[in-house]
DSSP file (Angstrom, degrees, kcal/mol; ACC not computed):
  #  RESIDUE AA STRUCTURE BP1 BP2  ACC     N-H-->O    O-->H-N    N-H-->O    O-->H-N    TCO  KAPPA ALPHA  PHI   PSI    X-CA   Y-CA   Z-CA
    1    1 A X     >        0   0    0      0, 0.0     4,-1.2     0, 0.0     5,-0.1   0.000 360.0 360.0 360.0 -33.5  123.8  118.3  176.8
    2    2 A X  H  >  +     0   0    0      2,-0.2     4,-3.1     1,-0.2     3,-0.5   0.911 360.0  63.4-102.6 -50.9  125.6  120.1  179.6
    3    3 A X  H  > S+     0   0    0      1,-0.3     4,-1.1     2,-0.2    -1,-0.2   0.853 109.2  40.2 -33.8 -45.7  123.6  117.6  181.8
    4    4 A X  H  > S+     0   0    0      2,-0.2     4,-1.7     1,-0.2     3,-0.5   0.936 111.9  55.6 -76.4 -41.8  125.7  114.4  180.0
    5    5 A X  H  X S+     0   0    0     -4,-1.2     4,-1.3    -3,-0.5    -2,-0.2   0.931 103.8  55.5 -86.4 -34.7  128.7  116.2  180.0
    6    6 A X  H  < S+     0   0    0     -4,-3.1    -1,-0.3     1,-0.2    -2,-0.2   0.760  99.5  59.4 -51.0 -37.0  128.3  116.6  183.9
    7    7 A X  H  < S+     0   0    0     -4,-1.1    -1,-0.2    -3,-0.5    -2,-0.2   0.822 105.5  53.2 -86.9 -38.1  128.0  113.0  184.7
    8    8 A X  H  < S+     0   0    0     -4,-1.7     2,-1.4     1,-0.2    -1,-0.2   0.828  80.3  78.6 -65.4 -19.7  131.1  112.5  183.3
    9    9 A X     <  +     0   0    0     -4,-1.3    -1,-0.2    -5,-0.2     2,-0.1  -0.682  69.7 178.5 -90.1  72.7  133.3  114.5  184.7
   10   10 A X        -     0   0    0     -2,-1.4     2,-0.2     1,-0.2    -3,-0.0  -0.412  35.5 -80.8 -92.6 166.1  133.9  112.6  188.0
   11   11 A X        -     0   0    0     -2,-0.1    -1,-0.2     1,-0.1     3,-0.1  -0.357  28.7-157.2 -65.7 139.1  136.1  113.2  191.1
   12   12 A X  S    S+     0   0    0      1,-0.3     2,-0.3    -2,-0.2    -1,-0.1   0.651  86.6  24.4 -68.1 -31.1  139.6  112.1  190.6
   13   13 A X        -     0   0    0      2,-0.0    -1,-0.3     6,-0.0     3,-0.0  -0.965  63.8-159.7 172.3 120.5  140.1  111.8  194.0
   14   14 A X  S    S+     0   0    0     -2,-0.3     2,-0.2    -3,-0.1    35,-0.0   0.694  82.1  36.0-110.1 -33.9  137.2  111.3  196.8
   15   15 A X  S    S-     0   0    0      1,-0.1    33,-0.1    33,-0.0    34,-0.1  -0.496  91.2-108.5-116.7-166.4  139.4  112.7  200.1
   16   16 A X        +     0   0    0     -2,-0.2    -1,-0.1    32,-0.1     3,-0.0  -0.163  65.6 146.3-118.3  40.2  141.8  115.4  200.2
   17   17 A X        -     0   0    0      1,-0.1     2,-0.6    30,-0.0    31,-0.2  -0.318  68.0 -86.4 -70.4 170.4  144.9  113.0  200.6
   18   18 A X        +     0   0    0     29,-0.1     2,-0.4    27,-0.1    -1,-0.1  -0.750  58.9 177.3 -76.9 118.5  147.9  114.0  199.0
   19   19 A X        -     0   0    0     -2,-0.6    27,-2.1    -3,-0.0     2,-0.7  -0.833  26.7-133.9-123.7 146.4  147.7  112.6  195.2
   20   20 A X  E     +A   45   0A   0     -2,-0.4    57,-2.0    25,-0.2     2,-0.5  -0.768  34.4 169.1-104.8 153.1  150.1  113.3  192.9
   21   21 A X  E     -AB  44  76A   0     23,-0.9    23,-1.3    -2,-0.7     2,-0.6  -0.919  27.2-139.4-151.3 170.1  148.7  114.5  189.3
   22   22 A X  E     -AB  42  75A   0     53,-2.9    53,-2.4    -2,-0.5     2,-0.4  -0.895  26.0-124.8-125.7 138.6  150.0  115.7  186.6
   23   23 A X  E     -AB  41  74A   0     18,-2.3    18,-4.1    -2,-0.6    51,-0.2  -0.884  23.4 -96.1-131.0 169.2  148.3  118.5  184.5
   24   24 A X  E >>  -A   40   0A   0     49,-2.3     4,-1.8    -2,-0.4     3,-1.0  -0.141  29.4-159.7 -77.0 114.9  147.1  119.4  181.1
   25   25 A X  G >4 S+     0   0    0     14,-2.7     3,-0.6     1,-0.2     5,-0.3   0.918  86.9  63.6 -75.2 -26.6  150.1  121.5  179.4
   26   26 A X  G 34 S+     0   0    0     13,-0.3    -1,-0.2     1,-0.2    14,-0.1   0.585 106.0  49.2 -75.0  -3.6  147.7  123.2  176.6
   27   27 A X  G <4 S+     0   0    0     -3,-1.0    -1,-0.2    46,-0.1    -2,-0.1   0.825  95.1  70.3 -85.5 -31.1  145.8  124.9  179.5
   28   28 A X  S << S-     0   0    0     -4,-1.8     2,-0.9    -3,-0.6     0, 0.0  -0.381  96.4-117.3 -70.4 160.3  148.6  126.4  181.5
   29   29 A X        +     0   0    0     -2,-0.0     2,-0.4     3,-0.0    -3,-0.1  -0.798  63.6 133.6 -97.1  91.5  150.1  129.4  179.2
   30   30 A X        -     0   0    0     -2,-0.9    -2,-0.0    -5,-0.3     0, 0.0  -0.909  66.1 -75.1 -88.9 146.5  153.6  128.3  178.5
   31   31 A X        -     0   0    0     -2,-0.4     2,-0.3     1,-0.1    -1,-0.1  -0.180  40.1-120.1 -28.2 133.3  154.9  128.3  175.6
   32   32 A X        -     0   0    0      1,-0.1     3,-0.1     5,-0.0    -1,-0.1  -0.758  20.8-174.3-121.5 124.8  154.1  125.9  172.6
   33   33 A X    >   -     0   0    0     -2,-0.3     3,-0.5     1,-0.3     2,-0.4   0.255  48.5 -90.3 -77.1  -1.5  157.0  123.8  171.3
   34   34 A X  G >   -     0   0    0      1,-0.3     3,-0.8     2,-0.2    -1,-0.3  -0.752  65.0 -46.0 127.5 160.7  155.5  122.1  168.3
   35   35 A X  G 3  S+     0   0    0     -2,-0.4    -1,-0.3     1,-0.2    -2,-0.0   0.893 135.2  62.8 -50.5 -40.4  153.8  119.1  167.8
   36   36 A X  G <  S+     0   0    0     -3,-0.5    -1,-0.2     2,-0.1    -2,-0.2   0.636  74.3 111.8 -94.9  -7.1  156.6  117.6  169.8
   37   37 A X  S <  S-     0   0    0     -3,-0.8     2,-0.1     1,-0.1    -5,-0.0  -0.357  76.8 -99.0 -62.7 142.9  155.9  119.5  173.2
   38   38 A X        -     0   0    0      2,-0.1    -1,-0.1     1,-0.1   -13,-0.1  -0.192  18.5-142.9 -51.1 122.8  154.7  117.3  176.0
   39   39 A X  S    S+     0   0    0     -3,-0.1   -14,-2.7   -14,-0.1   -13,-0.3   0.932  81.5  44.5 -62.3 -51.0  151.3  117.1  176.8
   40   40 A X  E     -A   24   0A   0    -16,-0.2     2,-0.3   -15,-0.2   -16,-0.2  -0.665  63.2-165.5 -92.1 131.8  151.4  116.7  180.8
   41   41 A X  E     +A   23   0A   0    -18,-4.1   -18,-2.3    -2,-0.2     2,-0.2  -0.988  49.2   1.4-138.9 138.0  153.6  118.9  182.9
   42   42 A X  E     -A   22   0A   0     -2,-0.3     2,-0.2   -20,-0.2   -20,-0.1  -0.913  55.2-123.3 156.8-123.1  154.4  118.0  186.9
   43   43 A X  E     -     0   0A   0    -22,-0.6    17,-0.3    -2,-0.2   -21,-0.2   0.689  51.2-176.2 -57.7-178.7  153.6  115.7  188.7
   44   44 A X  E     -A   21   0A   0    -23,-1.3   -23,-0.9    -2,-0.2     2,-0.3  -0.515  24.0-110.1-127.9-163.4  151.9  118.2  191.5
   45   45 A X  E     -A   20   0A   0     13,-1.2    13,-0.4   -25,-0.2   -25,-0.2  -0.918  22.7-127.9-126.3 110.2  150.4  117.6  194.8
   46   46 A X        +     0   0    0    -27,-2.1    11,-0.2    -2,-0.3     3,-0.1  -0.229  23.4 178.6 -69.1 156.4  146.7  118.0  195.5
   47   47 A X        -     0   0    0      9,-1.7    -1,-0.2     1,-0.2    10,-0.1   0.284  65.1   0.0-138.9  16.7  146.0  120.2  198.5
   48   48 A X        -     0   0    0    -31,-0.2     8,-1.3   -33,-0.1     2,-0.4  -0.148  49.5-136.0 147.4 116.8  142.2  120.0  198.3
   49   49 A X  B     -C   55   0B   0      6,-0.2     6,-0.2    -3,-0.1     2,-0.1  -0.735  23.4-161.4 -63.7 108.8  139.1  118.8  196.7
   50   50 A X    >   -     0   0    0      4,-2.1     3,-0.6    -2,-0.4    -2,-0.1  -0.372  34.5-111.8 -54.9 160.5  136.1  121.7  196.2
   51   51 A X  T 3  S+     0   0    0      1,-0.2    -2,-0.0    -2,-0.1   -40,-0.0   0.091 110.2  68.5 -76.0  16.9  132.7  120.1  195.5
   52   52 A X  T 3  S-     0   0    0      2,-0.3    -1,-0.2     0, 0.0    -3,-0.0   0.347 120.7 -95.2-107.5   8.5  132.6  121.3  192.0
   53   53 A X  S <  S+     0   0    0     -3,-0.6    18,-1.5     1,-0.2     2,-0.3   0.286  85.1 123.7  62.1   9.6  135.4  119.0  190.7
   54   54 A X  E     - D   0  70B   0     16,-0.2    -4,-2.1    17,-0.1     2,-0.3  -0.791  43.0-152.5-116.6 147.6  138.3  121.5  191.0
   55   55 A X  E     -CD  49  69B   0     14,-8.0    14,-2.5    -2,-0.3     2,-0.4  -0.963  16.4-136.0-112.2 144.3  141.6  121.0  193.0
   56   56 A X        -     0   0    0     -8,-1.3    -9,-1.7    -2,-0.3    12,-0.1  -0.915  32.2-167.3 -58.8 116.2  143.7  123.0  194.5
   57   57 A X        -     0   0    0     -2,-0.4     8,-2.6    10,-0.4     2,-0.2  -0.300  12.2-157.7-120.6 172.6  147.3  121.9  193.6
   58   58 A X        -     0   0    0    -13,-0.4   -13,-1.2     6,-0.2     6,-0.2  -0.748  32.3-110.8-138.7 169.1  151.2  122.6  195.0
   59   59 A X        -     0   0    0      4,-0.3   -15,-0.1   -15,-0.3    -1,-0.1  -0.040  39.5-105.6 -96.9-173.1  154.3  122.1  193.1
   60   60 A X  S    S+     0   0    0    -17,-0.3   -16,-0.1     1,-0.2   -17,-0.0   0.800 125.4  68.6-102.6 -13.3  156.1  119.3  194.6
   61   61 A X  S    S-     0   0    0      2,-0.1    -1,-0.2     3,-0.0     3,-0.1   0.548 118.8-117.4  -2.3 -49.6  158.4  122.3  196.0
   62   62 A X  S    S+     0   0    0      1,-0.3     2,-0.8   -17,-0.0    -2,-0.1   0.621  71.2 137.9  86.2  28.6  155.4  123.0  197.9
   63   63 A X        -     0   0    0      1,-0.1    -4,-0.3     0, 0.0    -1,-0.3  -0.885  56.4-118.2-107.3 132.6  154.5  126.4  196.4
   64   64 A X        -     0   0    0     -2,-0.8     2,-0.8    -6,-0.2    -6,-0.2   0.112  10.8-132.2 -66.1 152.5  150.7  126.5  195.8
   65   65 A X        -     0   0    0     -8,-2.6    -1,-0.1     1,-0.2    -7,-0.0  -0.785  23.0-138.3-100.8 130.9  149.4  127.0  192.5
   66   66 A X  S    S+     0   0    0     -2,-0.8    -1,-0.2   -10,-0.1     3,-0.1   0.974  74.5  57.5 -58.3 -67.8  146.5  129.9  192.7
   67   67 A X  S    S-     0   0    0      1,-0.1   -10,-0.4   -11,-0.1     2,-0.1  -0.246  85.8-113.1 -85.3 161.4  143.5  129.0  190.6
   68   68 A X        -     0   0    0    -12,-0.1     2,-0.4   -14,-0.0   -12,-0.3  -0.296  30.5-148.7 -64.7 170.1  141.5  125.6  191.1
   69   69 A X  E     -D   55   0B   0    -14,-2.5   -14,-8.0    -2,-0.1     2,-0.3  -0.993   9.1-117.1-144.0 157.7  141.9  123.5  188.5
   70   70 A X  E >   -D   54   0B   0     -2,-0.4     3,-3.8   -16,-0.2     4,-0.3  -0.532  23.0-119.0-103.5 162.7  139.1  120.9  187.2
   71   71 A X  T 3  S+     0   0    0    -18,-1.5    -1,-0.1     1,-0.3   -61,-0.1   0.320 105.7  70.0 -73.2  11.2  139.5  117.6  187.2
   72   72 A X  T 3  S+     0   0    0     -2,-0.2    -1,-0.3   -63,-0.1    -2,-0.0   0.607 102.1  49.5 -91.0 -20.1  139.2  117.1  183.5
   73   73 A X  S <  S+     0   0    0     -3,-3.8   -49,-2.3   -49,-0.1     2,-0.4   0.219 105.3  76.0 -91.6  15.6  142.7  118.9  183.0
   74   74 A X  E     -B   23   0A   0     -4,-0.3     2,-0.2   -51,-0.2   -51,-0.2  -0.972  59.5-172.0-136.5 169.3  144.3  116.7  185.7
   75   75 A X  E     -B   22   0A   0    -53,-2.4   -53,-2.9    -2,-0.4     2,-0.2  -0.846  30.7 -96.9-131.0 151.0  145.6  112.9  185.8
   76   76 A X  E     -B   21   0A   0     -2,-0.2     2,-0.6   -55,-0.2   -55,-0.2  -0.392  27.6-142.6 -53.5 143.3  146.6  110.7  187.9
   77   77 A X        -     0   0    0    -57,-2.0     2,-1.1    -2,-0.2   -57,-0.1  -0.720  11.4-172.5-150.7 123.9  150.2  110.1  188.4
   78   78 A X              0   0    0     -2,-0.6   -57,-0.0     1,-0.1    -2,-0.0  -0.481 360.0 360.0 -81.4  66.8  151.3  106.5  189.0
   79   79 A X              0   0    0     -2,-1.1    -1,-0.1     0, 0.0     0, 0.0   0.801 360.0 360.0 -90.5 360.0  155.4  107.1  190.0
């Protein structure tokens, strides 16, 4: 199973250019507004691709976010 789940979960994002992405608000711990709260909260900036799928991302401020994060809680974003 873990084997299937793996093959899906491709790289967003092949070189370490700057991409902007947007990430998954039910992972970060903010607060919950409701049904009505927003799903995606940024954009952000990638600042590096690991080989495991996870990026390390920056605000667009340019203050670095600590943990990686994997590429199934981030999206592209097309401004």
């Amino acid at each position: 199973m873990n084997l299937l789940w793996d093959e899906d979960c491709r790289n967003m994002v092949h070189d370490e250019a700057r991409y902007l992405v947007l990430r998954k608000n039910d992972v970060s711990k903010t607060a919950s507004m409701g049904k009505l709260s927003p799903n995606w909260e940024g954009p952000y900036t990638v600042r590096a691709a690991n080989s495991n799928g996870s990026y390390m991302i920056s605000t667009m401020e340019g203050d670095h976010i600590p943990l990686p994060w994997h590429s199934t809680n981030l999206r592209k974003c097309h401004l």
